[in-house]
Structure formats: C-alpha cells, structure tokens
GUZAMI-397486 format. One record per residue (C-alpha): x, y, z; residue in three letters; residue number from 1. Coordinates in Angstrom, 3 decimals, m for minus. Layout:
<rs>
[[X Y Z] "ala" NUM]
...
</rs>
This chain:
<rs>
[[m64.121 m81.664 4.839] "unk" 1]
[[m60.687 m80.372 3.465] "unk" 2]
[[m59.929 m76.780 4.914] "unk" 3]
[[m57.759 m74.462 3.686] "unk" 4]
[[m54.306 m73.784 5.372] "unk" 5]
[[m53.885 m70.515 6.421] "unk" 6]
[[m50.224 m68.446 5.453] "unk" 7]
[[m49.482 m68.305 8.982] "unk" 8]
[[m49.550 m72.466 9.924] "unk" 9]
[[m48.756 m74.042 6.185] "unk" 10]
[[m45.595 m75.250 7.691] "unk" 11]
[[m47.016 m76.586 10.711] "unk" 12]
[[m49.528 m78.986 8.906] "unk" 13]
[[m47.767 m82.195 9.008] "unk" 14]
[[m44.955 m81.102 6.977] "unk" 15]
[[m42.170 m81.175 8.787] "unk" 16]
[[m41.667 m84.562 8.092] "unk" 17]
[[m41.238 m84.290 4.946] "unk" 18]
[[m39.547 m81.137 4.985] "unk" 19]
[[m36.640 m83.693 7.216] "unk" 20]
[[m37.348 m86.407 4.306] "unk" 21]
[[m36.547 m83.929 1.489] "unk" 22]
[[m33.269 m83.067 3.044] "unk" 23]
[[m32.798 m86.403 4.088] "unk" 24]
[[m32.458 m87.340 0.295] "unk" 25]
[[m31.594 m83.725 m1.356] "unk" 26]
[[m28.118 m83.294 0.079] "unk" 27]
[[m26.812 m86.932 m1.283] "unk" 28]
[[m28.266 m86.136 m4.358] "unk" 29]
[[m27.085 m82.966 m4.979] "unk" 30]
[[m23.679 m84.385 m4.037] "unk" 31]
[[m23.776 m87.225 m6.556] "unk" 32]
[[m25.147 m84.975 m9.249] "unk" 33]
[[m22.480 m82.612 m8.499] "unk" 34]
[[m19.596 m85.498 m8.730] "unk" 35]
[[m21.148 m86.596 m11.987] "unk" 36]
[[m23.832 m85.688 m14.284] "unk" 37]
[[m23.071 m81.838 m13.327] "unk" 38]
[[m19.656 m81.971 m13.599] "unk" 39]
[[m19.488 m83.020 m17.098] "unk" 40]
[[m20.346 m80.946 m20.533] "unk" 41]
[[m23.617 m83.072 m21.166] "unk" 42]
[[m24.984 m81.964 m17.425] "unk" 43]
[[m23.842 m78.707 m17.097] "unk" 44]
[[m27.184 m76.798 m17.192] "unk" 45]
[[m28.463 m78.733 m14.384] "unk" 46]
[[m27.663 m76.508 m11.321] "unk" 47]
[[m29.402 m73.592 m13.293] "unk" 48]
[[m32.329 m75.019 m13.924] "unk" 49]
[[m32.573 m76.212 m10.205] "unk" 50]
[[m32.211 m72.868 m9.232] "unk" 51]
[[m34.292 m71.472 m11.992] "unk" 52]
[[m37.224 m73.903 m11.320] "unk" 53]
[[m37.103 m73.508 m7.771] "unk" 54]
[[m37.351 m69.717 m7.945] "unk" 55]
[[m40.587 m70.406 m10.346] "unk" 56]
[[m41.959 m71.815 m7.306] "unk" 57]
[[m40.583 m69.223 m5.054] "unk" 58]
[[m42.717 m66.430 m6.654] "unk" 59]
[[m45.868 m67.981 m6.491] "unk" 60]
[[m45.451 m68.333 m2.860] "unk" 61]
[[m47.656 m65.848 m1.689] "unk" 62]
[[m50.150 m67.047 m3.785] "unk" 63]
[[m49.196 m70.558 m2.718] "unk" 64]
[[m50.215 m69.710 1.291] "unk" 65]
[[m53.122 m67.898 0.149] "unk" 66]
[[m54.757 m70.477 m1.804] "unk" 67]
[[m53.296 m73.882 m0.218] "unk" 68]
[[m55.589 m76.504 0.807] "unk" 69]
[[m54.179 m79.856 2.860] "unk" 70]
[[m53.705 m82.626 0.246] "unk" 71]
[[m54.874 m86.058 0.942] "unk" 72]
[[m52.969 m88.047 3.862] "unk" 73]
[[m53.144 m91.302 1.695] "unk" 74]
[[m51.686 m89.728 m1.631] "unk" 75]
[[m49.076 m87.777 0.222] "unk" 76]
[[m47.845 m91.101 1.562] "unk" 77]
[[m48.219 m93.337 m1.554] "unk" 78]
[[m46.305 m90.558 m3.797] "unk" 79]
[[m43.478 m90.798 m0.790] "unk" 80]
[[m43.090 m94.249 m0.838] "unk" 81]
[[m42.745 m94.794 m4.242] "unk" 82]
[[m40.333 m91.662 m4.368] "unk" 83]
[[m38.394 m93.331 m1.261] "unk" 84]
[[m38.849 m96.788 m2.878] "unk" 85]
[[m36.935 m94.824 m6.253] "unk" 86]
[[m34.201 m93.034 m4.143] "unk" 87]
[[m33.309 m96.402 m2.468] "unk" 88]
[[m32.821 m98.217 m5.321] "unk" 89]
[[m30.884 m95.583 m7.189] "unk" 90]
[[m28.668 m95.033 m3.801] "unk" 91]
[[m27.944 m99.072 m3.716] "unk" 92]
[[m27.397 m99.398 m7.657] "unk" 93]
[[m25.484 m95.729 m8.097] "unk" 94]
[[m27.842 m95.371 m10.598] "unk" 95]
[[m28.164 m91.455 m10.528] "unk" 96]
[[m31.096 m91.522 m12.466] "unk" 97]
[[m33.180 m93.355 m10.285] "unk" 98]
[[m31.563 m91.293 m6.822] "unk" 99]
[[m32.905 m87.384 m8.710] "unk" 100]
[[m35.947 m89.379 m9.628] "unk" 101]
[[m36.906 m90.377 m6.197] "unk" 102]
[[m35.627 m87.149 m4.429] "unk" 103]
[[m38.207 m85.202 m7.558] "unk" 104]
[[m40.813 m87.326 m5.938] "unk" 105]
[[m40.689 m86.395 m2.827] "unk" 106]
[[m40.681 m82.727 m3.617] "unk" 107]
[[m43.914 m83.388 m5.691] "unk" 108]
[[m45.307 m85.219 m2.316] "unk" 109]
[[m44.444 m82.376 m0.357] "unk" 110]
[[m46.110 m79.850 m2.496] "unk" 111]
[[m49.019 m81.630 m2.535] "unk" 112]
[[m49.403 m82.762 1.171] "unk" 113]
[[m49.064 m78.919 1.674] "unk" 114]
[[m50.878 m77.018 m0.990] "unk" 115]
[[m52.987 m79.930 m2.745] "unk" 116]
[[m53.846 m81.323 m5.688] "unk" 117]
[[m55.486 m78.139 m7.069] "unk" 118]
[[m52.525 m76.091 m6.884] "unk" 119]
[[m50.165 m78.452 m7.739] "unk" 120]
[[m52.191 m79.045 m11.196] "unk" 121]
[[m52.092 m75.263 m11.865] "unk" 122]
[[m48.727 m75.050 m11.183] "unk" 123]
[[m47.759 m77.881 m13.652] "unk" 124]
[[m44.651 m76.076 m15.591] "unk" 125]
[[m42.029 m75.423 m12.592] "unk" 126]
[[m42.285 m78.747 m12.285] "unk" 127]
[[m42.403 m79.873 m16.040] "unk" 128]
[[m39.302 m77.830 m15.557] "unk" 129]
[[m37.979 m78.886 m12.711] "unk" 130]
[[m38.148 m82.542 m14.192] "unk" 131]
[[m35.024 m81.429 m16.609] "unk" 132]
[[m32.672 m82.005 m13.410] "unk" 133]
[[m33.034 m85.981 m13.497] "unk" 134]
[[m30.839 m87.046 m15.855] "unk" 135]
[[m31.482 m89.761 m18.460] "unk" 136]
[[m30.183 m93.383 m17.789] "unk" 137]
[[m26.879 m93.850 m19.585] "unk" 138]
[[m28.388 m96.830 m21.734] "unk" 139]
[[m30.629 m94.765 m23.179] "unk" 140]
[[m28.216 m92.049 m24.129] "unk" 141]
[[m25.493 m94.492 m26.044] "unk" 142]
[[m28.504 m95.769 m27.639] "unk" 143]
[[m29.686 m92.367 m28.412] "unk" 144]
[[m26.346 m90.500 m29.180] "unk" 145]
[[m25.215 m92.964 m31.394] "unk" 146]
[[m27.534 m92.406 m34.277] "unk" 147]
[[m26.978 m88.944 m33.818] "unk" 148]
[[m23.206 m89.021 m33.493] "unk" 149]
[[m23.631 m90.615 m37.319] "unk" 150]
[[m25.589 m88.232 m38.848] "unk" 151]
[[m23.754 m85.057 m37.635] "unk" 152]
[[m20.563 m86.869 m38.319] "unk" 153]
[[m22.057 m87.492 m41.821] "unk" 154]
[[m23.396 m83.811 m42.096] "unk" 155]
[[m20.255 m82.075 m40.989] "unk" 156]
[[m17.992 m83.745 m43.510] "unk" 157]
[[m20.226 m84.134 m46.495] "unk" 158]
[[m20.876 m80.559 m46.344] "unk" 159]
[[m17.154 m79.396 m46.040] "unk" 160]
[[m16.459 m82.272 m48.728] "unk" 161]
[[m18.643 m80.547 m51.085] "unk" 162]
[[m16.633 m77.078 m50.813] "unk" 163]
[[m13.134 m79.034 m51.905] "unk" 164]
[[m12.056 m79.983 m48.273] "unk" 165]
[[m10.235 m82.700 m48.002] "unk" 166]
[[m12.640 m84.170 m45.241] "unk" 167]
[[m14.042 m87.945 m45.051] "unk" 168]
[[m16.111 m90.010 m42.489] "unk" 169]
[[m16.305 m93.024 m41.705] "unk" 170]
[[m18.916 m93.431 m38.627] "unk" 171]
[[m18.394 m91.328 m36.255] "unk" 172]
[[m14.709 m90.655 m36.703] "unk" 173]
[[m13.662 m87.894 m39.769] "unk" 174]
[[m10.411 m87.701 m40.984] "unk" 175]
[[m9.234 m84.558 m42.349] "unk" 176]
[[m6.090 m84.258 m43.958] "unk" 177]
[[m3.331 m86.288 m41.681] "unk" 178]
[[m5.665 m85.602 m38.468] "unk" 179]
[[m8.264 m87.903 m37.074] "unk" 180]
[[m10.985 m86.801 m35.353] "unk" 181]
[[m13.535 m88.777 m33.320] "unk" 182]
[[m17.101 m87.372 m32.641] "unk" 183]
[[m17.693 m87.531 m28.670] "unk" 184]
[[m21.113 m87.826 m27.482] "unk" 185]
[[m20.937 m84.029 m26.042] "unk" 186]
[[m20.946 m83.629 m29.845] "unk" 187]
[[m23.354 m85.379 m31.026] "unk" 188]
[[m26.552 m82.937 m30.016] "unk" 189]
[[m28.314 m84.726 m27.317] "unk" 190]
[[m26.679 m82.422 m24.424] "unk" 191]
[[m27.824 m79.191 m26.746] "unk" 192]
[[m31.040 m80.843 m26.771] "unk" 193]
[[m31.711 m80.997 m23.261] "unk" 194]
[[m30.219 m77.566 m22.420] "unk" 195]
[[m32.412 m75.875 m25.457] "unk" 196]
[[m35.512 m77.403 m24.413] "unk" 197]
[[m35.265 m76.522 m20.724] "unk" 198]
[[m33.936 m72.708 m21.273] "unk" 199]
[[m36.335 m72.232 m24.127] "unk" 200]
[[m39.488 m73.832 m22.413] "unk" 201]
[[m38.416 m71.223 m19.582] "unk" 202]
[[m38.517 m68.404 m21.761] "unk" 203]
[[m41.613 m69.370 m23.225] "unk" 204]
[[m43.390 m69.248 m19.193] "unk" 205]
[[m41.970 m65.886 m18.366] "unk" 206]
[[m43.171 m64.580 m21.760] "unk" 207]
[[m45.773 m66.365 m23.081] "unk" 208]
[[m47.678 m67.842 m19.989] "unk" 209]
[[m48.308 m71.456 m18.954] "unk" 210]
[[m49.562 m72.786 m22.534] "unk" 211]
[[m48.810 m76.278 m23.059] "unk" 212]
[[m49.647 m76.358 m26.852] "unk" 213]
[[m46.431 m73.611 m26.962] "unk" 214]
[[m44.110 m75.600 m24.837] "unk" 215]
[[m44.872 m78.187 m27.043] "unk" 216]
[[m43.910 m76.189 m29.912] "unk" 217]
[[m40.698 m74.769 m28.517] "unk" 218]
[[m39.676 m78.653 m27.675] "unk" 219]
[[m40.195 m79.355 m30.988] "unk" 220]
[[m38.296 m76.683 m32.503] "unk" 221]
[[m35.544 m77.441 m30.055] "unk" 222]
[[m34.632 m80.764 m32.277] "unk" 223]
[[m33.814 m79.913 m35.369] "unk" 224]
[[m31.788 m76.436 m33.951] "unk" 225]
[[m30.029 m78.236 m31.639] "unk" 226]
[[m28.891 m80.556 m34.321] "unk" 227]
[[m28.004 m77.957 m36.555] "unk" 228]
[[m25.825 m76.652 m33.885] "unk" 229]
[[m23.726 m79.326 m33.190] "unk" 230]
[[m23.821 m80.024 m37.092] "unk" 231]
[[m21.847 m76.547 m37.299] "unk" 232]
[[m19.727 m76.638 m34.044] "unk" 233]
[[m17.956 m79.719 m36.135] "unk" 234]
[[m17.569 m77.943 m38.723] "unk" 235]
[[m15.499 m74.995 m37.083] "unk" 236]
[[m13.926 m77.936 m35.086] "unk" 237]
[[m12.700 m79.205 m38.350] "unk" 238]
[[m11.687 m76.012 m40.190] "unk" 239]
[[m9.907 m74.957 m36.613] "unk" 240]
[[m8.173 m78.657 m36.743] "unk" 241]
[[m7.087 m78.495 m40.526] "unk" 242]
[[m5.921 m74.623 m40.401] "unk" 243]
[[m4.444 m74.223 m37.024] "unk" 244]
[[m3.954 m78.105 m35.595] "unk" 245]
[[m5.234 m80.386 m33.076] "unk" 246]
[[m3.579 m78.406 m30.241] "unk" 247]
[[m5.611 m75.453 m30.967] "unk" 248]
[[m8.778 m77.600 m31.779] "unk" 249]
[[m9.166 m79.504 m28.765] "unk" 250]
[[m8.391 m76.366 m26.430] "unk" 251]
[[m10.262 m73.394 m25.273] "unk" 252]
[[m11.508 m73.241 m28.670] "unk" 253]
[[m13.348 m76.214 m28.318] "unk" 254]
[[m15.510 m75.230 m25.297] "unk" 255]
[[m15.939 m71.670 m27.050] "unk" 256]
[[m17.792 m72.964 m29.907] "unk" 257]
[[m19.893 m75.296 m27.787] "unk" 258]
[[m21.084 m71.903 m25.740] "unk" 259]
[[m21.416 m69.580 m28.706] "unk" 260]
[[m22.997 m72.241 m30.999] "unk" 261]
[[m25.555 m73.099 m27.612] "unk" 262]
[[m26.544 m69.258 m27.418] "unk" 263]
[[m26.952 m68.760 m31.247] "unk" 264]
[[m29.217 m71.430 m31.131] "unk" 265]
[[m31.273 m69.959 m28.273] "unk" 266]
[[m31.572 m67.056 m30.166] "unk" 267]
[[m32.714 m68.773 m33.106] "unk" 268]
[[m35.514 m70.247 m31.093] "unk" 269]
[[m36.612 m66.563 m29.503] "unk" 270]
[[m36.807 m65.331 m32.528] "unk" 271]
[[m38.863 m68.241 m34.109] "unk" 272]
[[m40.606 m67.673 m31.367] "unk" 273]
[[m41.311 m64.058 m31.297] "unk" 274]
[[m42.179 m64.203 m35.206] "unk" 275]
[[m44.749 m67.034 m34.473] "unk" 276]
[[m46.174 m64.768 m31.741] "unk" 277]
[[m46.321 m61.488 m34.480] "unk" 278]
[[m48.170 m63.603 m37.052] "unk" 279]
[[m50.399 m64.872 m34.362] "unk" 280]
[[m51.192 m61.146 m33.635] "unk" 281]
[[m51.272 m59.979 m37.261] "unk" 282]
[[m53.975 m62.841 m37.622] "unk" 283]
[[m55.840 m62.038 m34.289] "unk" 284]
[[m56.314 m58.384 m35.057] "unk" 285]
[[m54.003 m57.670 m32.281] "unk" 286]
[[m51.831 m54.182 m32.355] "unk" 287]
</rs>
C-alpha cells in the first residue's frame, strides 16, 4: 500500500538522489542554453519562463506536501533513464535540444517519485509550461521559418507596394529603392510564436484557471497574431530603411520594434481573450 508523505520527510523519501541527478544535469544545461539558444533573439524568453514555470510550482507547494503520495519506484526509474538516456545523447551530439529535453525529464521523474502520479496529472500546466524551455531542433526551424520567411516577405512588400512604395520581393530578400534587405529568421514569426504562446498560455492559468480547451484557444490565436506582427515589424523596418537609411534600420530601432510589436501583440491576445470571456458571461447569465 502507497502512503502518503508527510510535509515534514518529502525530502527524505528517496529523493535525494535525484535531487543530486537534477543538478547533476541542470547546471550544464543551463550553461549551454545560456551560450546559445538564450543568448540569441529567437530564445530570449527562455530564462523567464524557467523562472515563471518554476514559481507555478513553487506556490502549490504547500499543497504539494500536503497531498503527496510516493510515486512508483519502477516509473521513477524508467522516466530517469530515458531522461538520462536523452541528456547523454544531446551532451555527446551538442544537440541542445536533446540536453533541455533530458534534464525536463528528470524534473518530471522527480516530481513524480516525490508527489505521484496523482498530483503530477493535476498539476499538468507548469509543466505544459515549463516544456517551452526546450528548444526546437534547428532542422525543424529552417524547415519551418522558411515558408514563413516567404510569406511575410511577400506580405510586407505587397502591402507597401500597393500604397505607391517603391518596394519589391523576391523570396525572402525585398529591395526597396537602392537598399536590399534580407528577411532573417528572427523575422520571420516563429520566435513571436513561441514567446506569445508561452506568455499568453500563462496569462490564461493565472486568470482563467487550468482549462485545456482555453489554452488551446490562446495557442491558436497566437498564430495568426504572431504573424501579423512580424508582418508589420517589416513594414516599419522598411519605411525606417527607405526614409532614414540602413544605419538607422538595422540599429536600436530594429530591436525596438521587435519589443513593441511583441507586447502589442500580447495585448491583442488579452483582449481577445477578455472579450471571449464577456460573451461567455453575457451567454451564461453571469453579472
């Protein structure tokens, strides 16, 4: 019989070891996140939703102790092997991917060898959540971004084209008047995409609850704002290129419509959001 583990031995019930094992494989991970995917535009929201996820978890501690029954021993060490099993190849290949994918495992097996399967099923968004720090294998974002790239290259210049700009595309490089400009994947709306989805699927928990048919929503709505985003940073991009220069463009400017573009489209979605939640009311009968 499985009995419950009471707030003041929940660390002493074989976790240690895995406590050591988490550390074991956090701190390299961190570091090559932090040398890499973090460093750059497309990863940038990674450290904040570590810290935001983690701090989901934090405040249902109390509840955590109270409630925590010892997971199975065989579970807790098939999850860690394969999680090991994941780390080790990504730390051999320097595949990143792989390396946060093994080190997420073995914070799932540590959750569940010390609060069980119960818990760790209720508590299924921090760690929906939490899944946002792995980043995506680089294959599948050239093969993703490129697509993309097109079509908001295509977008951006078609649209200024059809207000007497002198503005033409071919791919994903536009040329306006004698400057040439070349659409970088940062651009192209798959880094907005992930960021959107992450924030907005956190501000969906705090307010809404844990309700997977509106987290499903708000990553759906994500897609097309997050595309319309990036669809507008190029254009300023381009007006700032053709009025002021390339100089200007490709300075602070550049990173300045990124950020304001990325937090008028999280707006966009809270408002969607909070308008879907008034009709709901109005329909409910609620006041």
């Amino acid at each position: 019989m499985v009995k419950p583990i009471r707030a003041s031995d929940w660390l002493a019930h074989d976790t240690w070891p895995l406590l050591v094992a988490l550390a074991a494989v956090t701190v390299p991970t961190i570091a090559k996140l932090s040398g890499q995917t973090w460093s750059s535009e497309s990863g940038s929201q990674g450290p904040l939703i570590l810290c935001t996820g983690l701090w989901l978890l934090w405040r249902q501690l109390p509840e955590l102790r109270e409630q925590a029954v010892a997971g199975s021993a065989t579970i807790t060490g098939l999850l860690l092997s394969a999680a090991l099993l994941l780390f080790v190849i990504g730390e051999v290949t320097d595949l990143v991917t792989f390396q946060a994918a093994g080190t997420y495992g073995v914070g799932v097996a540590m959750f569940y060898s010390s609060f069980g399967g119960r818990l760790l099923q209720r508590n299924w968004f921090p760690f929906l959540y939490l899944a946002f720090t792995i980043p995506p294998p680089s294959w599948w974002i050239d093969s993703a971004t490129g697509p993309l790239k097109r079509f908001v290259s295509a977008a951006a210049s078609d649209l200024l084209h059809l207000v007497g700009m002198p503005v033409t595309h071919d791919g994903v490089t536009i040329y306006v008047a004698q400057y040439q400009l070349l659409v970088e994947d940062a651009c192209s709306g798959m880094n907005s995409l992930f960021g959107l989805i992450a924030i907005s699927l956190f501000y969906v928990y705090l307010i809404r609850g844990a309700s997977w048919k509106r987290s499903l929503f708000t990553a759906f709505l994500a897609i097309p704002v997050a595309i319309g985003a990036n669809i507008l940073r190029i254009i300023v991009l381009i007006l700032l290129t053709y009025f002021f220069g390339d100089e200007i463009a490709q300075g602070f400017l550049h990173f300045a419509a990124g950020i304001f573009l990325f937090s008028a489209a999280l707006l966009l979605i809270f408002s969607i959001d909070g308008l879907v939640q008034f009709g709901l009311n109005k329909y409910r009968g609620v006041t």
